[in-house]
Each structure stands twice: as C-alpha cells, then as structure tokens.
TORTITOR-959722 format. One record per residue (C-alpha): x, y, z. Coordinates in steps of 0.5 Angstrom, whole numbers, padded with zeros to 4 digits, always signed. Layout:
! TORTITOR-959722
XYZ/...
//
This chain:
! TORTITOR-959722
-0056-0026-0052/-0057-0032-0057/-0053-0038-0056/-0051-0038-0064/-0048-0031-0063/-0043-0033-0056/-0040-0039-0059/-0040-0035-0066/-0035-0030-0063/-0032-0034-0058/-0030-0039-0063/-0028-0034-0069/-0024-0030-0063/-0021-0035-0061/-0018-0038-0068/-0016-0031-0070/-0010-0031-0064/-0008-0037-0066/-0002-0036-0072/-0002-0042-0077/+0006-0042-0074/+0004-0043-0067/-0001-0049-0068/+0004-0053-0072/+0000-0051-0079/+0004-0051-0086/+0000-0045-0089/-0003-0046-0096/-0005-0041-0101/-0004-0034-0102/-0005-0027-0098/-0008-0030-0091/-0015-0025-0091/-0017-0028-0083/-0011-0026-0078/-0010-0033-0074/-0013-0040-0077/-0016-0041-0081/-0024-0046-0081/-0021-0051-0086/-0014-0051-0081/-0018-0051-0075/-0022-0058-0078/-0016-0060-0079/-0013-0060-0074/-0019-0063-0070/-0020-0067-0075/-0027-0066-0077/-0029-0064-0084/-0029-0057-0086/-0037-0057-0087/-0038-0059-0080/-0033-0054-0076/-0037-0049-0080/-0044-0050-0078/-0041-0051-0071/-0038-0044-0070/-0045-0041-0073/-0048-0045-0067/-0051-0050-0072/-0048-0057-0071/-0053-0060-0066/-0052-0063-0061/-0044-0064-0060/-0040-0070-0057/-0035-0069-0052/-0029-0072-0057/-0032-0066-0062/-0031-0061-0057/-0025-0064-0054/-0021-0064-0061/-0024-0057-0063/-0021-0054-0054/-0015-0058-0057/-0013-0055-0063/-0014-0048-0061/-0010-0048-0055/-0016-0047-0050/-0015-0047-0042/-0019-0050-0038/-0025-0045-0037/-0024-0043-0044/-0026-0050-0045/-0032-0051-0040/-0035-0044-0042/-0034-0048-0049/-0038-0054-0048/-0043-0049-0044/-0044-0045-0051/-0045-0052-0056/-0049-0055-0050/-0055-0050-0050/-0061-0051-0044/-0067-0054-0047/-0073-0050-0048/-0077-0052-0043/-0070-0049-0038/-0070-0042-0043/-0078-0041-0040/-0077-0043-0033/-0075-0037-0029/-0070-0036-0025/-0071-0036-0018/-0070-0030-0013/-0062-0032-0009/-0062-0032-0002/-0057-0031+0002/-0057-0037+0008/-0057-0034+0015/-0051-0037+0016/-0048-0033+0011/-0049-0026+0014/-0046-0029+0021/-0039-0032+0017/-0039-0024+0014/-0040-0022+0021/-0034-0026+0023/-0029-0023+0018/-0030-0016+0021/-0023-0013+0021/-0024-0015+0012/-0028-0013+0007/-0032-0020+0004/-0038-0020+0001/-0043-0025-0002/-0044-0024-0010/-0049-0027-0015/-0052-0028-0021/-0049-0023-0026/-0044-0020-0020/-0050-0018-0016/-0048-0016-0009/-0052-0020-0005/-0049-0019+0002/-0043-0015+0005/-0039-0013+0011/-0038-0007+0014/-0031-0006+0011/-0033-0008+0004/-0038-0003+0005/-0032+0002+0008/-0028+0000+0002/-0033+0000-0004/-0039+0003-0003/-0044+0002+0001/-0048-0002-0004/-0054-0004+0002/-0056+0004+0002/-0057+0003-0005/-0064+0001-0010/-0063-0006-0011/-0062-0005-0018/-0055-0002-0016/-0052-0007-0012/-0048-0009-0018/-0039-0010-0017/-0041-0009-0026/-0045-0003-0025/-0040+0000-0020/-0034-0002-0023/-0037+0002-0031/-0042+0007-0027/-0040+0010-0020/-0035+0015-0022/-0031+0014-0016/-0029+0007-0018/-0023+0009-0023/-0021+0013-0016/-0021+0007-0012/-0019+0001-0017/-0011+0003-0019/-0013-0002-0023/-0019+0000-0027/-0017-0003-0033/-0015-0011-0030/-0022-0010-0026/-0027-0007-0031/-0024-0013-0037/-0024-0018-0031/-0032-0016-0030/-0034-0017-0037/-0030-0023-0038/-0034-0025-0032/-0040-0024-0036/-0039-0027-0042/-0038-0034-0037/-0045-0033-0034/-0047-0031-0041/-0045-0038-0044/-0049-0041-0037/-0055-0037-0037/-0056-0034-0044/-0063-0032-0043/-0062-0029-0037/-0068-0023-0038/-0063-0019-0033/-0057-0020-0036/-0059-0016-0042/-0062-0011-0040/-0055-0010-0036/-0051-0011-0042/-0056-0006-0046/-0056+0000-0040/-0048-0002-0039/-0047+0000-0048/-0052+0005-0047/-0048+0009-0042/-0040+0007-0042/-0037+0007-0048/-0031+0003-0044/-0036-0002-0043/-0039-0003-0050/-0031-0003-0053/-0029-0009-0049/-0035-0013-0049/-0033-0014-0056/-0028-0018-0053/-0031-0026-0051/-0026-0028-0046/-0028-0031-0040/-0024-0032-0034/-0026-0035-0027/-0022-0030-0022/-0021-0035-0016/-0016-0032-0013/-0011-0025-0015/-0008-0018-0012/-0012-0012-0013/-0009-0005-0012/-0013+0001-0008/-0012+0008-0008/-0017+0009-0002/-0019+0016-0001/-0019+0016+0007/-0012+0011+0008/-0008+0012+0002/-0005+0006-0002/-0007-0001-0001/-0006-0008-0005/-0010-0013-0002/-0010-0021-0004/-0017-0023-0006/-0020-0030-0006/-0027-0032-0009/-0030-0038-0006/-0036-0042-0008/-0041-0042-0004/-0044-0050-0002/-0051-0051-0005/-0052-0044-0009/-0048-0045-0016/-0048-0038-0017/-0046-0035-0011/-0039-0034-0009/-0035-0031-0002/-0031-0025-0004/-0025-0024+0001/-0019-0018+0001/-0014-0019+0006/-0007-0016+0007/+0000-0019+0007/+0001-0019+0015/+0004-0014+0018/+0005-0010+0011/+0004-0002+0010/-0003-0004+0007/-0005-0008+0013/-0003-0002+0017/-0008+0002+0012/-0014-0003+0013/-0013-0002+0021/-0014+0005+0020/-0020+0004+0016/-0023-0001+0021/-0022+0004+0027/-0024+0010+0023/-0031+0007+0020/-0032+0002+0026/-0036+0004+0032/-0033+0002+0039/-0036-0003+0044/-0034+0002+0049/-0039+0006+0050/-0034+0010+0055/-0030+0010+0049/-0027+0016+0045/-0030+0016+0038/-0027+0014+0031/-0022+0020+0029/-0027+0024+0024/-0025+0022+0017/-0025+0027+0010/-0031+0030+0007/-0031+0024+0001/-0037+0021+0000/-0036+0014-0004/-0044+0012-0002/-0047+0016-0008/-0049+0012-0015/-0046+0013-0020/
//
C-alpha cells in the first residue's frame, strides 16, 4: 500500500463527512460537486493555502510539521487515533526502514504461562496484521482452533472474512469484520511496505467481496476495549467484554481477553464451555458430557 494512497483516501474520506454547516463554513459558489468540505475550506480552516493542502492530501507536501497536522486534525474533527494514524501517514519510514525486514514475532515465555493462567476464559496474544500468535484453551474452544491450522491461517482477519463458521459464531458480523479492517488501515499507515500485508489485502479482495466493499472505507479505529456477542454452537448465546492490552517490549502485539458479567446467564454458558472442552485433572474422574458433531476446527 503506497503511502501517497493511504493519506489520499483518508483525507478526501474524511473532509466528505464533514458538511460546511458542521465546520462552521459560509458556503460560496454555486451547486457543491463534492459531498463535505471542500480543499479551499479545509486549508481555510487550517490556515494553509489551498495549493499546499492540495499537495499534502495527494502525499506530496514533504516533510510536515506537527502545527500543519494539528491544524489540518483540527479542522476536520479528527479523534485522537484518527489524528495519530494522520501523522503516521505524512510521516513515512525513510528508505533505509522500507528495506529493513521485518523480523519474525516471538512470543516470550512468559506470555504462554499468563494465557495458561487465564484457562477459565478465552485470550490469545495477536500480532502484526491480527496474526494469532498464541492462544488458550478456551479462545481455541470459543473460535477455532488456530494452532492446528498452517501458519498462514492463523489470522483473527482470515477467520473473520474466510471461515464459513465465523458468520454463525459472530452475532456481530458486520461490527467485527469493519472493526478488522479499520484495524488494518491502522497497521497499513505504520507499516505500508509490509510484503504480507498486501498480500493479505489482495487474497482478502480476491475472495471476499464483503472484504473488498469495506476496504474502500479508510477508517481506523484502535478497539481497546468493547462487547462482543457470540452465537456458540455448543452453549448457545453469549456477550462477552472484551480488553485488548498491550504487550511490553513488542509494539505490535497485543493480549485479547473475553471475559463475562459475573454470574450472568453468559458466564454460565462459558463454564459449560470450559467443562465440556476441559480435560479433568482427576483421572478417576467421569469424562466432559460429549458435545454435538459441530466441527468450528476446519479452514475456511
């Protein structure tokens, strides 16, 4: 993804939204042929001259200063992740950083005992591009089981626009396939010369037309925290509260955890799911009760 491109679409995105009565702006002229603002009103408002707002949406302004940015996050209403993924975009990684190649991500040790710890609810560390690195027993229980499949596949996007099971299991489809994308366009503004990550976007437009719809769509978002509902095939229904935490040491990894309201019909449901998928540590215990023939393990 070329750099020029990402602030292009953001930018052009992000001043159609905006209506001249929202930003305050007398409109001048005749019939509007954009939808939002338009270039001379956002320089305006940023108070910039047209000519250099122009070349800074088309990816050619330079080296931009943090008082240009601001003014331009300013004019056009931007939160504050839309304003950092803003400075990524004008601020590209210099030549000698576009060659380096990224290294492999590795999971500490310590990593896979805290997930071990969390067994009674699902959590999983991602990476670069929602790759899943590591995973617990319930977050395989919940999902899939990403560690039984290649490499390639162990993917939160892959499974979301891919596994035919996902629209079953996500009652919120739609939320989480828009919120996997809007992630992308943010690791796409840190990482535009990732050579996996076009090829994710380019297998993702070739086989999900859902996919290619909303990746015309630039918006980011950084989902910290938020509720997500299941449809499980085993326990039924469950909302879950999700918490994405950043991982010490490793930008580009994060803990995902689900957890349920305490004592909740969900939380119920997550216990039948940990006693049903979880081996005993008794051996002269009876085994789990034998769940339904429903396989969520094969790749979509």
């Amino acid at each position: 993804m070329e750099p020029s491109t990402g602030i292009r679409e953001f930018l052009t995105t992000r001043r159609a939204r905006i209506t001249p009565q929202q930003a305050g702006v007398v409109p001048v002229g005749g019939a509007r042929r954009v939808p939002g603002l338009r270039r001379e009103e956002v320089a305006r408002l940023a108070g910039v001259s047209v000519e250099y707002y122009t070349r800074l949406e088309r990816g050619r302004a330079g080296r931009v200063s943090e008082t240009v940015l601001d003014a331009v996050s300013h004019a056009l209403r931007l939160d504050d992740i839309e304003r950092a993924h803003l400075f990524t975009l004008a601020r590209p990684a210099s030549p000698a950083h576009r060659r380096r190649p990224m290294s492999p991500q590795r999971v500490r040790p310590g990593l896979y005992r805290l997930l071990d710890t969390l067994d009674h609810v699902p959590a999983m560390i991602q990476g670069r591009r929602m790759d899943i690195l590591a995973s617990n027993r319930m977050a395989r229980a919940l999902f899939a089981d990403f560690d039984a499949r290649p490499h390639r596949d162990r993917s939160m996007v892959r499974y979301v626009f891919l596994d035919v099971h996902a629209p079953e299991l996500l009652a919120d489809w739609e939320r989480s396939a828009g919120g996997c994308v809007a992630h992308l366009h943010l690791y796409a503004g840190r990482h535009p010369h990732d050579p996996q990550l076009t090829e994710l976007i380019g297998e993702l437009s070739l086989r999900s037309p859902q996919f290619r719809h909303m990746w015309g769509n630039p918006d980011v978002v950084c989902d910290g925290m938020g509720t997500r509902r299941f449809h499980h095939p085993l326990v039924g229904d469950l909302t879950l509260d999700h918490e994405v935490l950043d991982v010490s040491g490793d930008p580009d990894q994060t803990l995902v955890v689900y957890t349920p309201e305490p004592a909740s019909p969900s939380a119920e449901a997550l216990n039948l799911l940990d006693s049903w998928t979880g081996t005993p540590t008794d051996p002269d215990a009876a085994p789990p009760r034998q769940a339904p023939a429903t396989d969520l393990r094969q790749p979509g």
